[in-house]
C-alpha positions as CSV (number, residue, x, y, z in Angstrom):
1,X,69.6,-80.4,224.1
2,X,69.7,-82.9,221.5
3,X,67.2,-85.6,223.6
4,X,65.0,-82.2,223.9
5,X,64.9,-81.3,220.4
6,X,64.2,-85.3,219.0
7,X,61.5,-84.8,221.2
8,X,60.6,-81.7,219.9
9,X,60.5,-83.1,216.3
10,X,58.6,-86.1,217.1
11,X,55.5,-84.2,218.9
12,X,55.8,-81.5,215.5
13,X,55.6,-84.8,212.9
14,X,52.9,-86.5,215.1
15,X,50.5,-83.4,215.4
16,X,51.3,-83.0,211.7
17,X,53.3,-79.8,211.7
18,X,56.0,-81.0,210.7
19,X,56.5,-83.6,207.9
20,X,58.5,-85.2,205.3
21,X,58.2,-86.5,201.8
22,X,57.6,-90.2,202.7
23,X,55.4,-89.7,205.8
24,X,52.3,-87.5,205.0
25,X,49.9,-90.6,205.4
26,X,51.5,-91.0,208.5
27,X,50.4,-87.3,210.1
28,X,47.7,-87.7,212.8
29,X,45.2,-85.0,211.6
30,X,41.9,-85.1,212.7
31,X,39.6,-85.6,209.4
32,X,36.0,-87.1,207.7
33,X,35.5,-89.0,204.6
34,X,34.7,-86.9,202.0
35,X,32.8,-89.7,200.7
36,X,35.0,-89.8,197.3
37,X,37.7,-92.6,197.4
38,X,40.1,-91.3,195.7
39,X,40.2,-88.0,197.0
40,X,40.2,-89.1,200.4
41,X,43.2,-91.2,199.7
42,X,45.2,-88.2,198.8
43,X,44.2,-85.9,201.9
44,X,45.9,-86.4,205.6
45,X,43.7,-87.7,207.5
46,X,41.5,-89.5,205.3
47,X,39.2,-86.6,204.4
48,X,37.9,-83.3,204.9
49,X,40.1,-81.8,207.9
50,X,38.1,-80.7,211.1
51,X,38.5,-78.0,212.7
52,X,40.1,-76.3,209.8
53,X,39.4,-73.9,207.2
54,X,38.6,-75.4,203.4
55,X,39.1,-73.5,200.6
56,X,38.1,-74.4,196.9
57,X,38.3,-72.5,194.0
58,X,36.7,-72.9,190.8
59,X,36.5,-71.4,187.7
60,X,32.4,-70.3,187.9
61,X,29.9,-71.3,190.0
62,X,28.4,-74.6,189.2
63,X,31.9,-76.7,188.4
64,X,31.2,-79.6,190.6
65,X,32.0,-77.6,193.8
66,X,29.0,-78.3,195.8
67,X,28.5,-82.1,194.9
68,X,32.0,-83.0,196.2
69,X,31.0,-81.4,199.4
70,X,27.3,-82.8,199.9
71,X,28.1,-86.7,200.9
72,X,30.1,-84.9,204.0
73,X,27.5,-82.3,204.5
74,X,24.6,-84.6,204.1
75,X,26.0,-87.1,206.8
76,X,26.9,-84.2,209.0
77,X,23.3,-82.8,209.0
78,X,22.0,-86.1,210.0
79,X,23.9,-86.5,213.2
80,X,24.5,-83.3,214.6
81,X,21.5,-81.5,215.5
82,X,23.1,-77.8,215.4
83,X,22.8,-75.6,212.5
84,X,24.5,-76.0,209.0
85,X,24.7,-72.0,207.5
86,X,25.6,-71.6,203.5
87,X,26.2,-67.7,202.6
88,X,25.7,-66.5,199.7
89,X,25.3,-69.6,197.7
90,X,25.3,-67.9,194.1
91,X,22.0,-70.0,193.0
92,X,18.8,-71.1,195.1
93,X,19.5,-74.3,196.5
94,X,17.1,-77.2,195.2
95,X,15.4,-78.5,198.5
96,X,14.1,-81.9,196.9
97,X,17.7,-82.1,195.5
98,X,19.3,-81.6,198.9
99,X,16.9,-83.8,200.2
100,X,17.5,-86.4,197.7
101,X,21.5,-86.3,198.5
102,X,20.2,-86.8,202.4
103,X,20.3,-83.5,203.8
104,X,18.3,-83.0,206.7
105,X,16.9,-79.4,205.6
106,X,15.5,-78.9,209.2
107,X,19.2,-78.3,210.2
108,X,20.0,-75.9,207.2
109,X,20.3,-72.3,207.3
110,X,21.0,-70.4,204.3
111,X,22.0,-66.5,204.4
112,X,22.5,-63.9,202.5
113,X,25.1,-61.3,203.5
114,X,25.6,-58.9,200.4
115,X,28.1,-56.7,202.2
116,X,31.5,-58.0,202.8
117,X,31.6,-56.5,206.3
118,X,28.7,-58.3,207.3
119,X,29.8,-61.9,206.1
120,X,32.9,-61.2,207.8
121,X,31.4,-60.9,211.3
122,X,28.6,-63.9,210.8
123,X,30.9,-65.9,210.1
124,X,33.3,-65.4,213.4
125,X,30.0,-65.8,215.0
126,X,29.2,-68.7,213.5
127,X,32.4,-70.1,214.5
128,X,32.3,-69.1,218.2
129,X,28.5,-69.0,219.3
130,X,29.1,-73.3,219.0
131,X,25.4,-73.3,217.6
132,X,27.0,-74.3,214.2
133,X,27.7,-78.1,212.9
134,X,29.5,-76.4,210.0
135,X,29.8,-73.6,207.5
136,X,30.1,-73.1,204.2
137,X,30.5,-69.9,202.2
138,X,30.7,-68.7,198.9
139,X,32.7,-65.5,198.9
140,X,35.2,-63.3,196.6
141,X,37.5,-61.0,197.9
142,X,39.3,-62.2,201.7
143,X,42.1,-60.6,203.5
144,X,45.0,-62.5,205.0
145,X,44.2,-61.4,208.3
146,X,40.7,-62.4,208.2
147,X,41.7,-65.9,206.7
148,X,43.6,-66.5,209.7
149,X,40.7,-65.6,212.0
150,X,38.6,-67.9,210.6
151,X,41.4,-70.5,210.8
152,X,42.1,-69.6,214.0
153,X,38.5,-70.2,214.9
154,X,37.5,-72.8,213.2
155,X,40.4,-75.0,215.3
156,X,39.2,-73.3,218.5
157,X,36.0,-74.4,217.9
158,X,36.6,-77.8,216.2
159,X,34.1,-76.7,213.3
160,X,34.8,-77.5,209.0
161,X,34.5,-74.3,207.1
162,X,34.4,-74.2,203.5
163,X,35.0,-71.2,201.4
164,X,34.3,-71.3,197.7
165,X,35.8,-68.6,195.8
166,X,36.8,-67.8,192.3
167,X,39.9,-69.2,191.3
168,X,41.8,-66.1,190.3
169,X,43.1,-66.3,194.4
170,X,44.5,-69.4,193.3
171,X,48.1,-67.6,193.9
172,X,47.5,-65.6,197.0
173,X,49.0,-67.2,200.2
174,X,46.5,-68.4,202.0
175,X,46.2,-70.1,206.0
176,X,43.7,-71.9,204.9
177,X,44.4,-76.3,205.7
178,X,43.3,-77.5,202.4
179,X,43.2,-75.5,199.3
180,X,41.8,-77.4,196.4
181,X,41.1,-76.0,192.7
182,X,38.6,-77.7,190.7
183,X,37.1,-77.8,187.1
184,X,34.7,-79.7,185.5
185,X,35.6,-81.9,182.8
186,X,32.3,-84.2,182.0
187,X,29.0,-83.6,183.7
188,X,30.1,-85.9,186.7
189,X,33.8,-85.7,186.5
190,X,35.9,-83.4,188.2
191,X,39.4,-83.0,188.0
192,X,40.9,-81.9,191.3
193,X,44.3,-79.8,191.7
194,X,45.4,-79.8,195.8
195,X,47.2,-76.5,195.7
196,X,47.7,-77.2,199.4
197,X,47.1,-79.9,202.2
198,X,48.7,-80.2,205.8
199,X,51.9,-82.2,205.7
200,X,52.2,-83.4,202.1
201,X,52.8,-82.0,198.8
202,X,50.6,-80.4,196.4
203,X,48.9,-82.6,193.7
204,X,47.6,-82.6,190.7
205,X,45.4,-83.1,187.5
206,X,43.3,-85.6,190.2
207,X,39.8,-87.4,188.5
208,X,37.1,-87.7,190.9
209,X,34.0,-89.2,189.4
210,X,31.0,-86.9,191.1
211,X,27.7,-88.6,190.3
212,X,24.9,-85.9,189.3
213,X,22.8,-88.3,191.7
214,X,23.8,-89.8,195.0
215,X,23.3,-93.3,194.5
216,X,26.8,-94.8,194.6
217,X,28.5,-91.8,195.7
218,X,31.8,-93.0,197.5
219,X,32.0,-96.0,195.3
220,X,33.6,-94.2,192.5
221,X,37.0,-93.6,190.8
């Protein structure tokens, strides 16, 4: 029994279920660069997790949210040749701006979806048609359950998803793999609180410089 349950413990730290204070940077989670040093430094993995469910939370629209995302987004839209879906994204994106940051637009596809209901059920679809490279939403209100399908999906199907929501959810539980809360506090500074991350602690009051152009993005501190 006790050989059995060592084992048991060492296949729980490994797949990063199960973790302690001084390994975290250990865990063996399947991630991307975010492109931003020092916040990849502080996530498992290295980076954005895959196959997971990423939730950020900001104060209002427009704090930053969307630049920390795009160096991933951007690379990902050059390589994979399935679709990249936004919902809802609160303002119109800027093609020549998107472009600029190195998104292939030919691979985007943004959606509107006014009724909760109906951006529910496109995004499961999203996540299990395997036409999608990734998915990111900006949404409000989200039940547990449905957090845990999309969770639940997005592993299946080896997909990101981001959700951006307003930070008054900050305190619900949530499945989500990464919760981050952010707020702007210079036109390219953000200042990052992890609220969750797979095997490690939360942490907080972290500066990521966010250039307002993409020159140099990745470089900064």
């Amino acid at each position: 029994m006790g050989a059995f349950i060592m084992s048991l413990l060492h296949d729980l730290t490994q797949s990063g279920r199960l973790w302690s204070a001084n390994d975290w940077r250990m865990a063996r989670i399947h991630a991307a660069p975010s492109g931003y040093a020092p916040l990849d430094a502080e996530l498992p993995g290295g980076g954005w997790p895959l196959g997971a469910v990423t939730e950020i939370l900001y104060a209002r629209p427009g704090q930053g949210e969307l630049r920390l995302l795009l160096p991933y987004l951007a690379s990902l839209s050059q390589t994979d040749q399935r679709w990249q879906v936004w919902f809802n994204p609160p303002h119109q994106p800027h093609a020549p701006g998107l472009a600029h940051w190195g998104m292939n637009l030919s691979r985007l596809l943004l959606c509107q979806a006014p009724r909760q209901e109906d951006l529910l059920w496109s995004l499961e679809r999203c996540l299990t048609t395997g036409g999608c490279q990734a998915v990111v939403a900006w949404l409000d209100r989200l039940d547990s359950a449905h957090m845990r399908r999309l969770q639940l999906a997005a592993e299946s199907n080896r997909l990101s998803v981001f959700l951006l929501r307003p930070e008054r959810w900050r305190d619900r539980a949530s499945s989500a793999a990464l919760r981050l809360q952010v707020s702007a506090e210079q036109a390219d500074q953000l200042r990052l609180n992890i609220l969750k991350r797979r095997a490690g602690w939360p942490r907080h009051n972290l500066p990521v410089t966010v250039p307002l152009q993409p020159d140099g993005a990745g470089h900064h501190g």
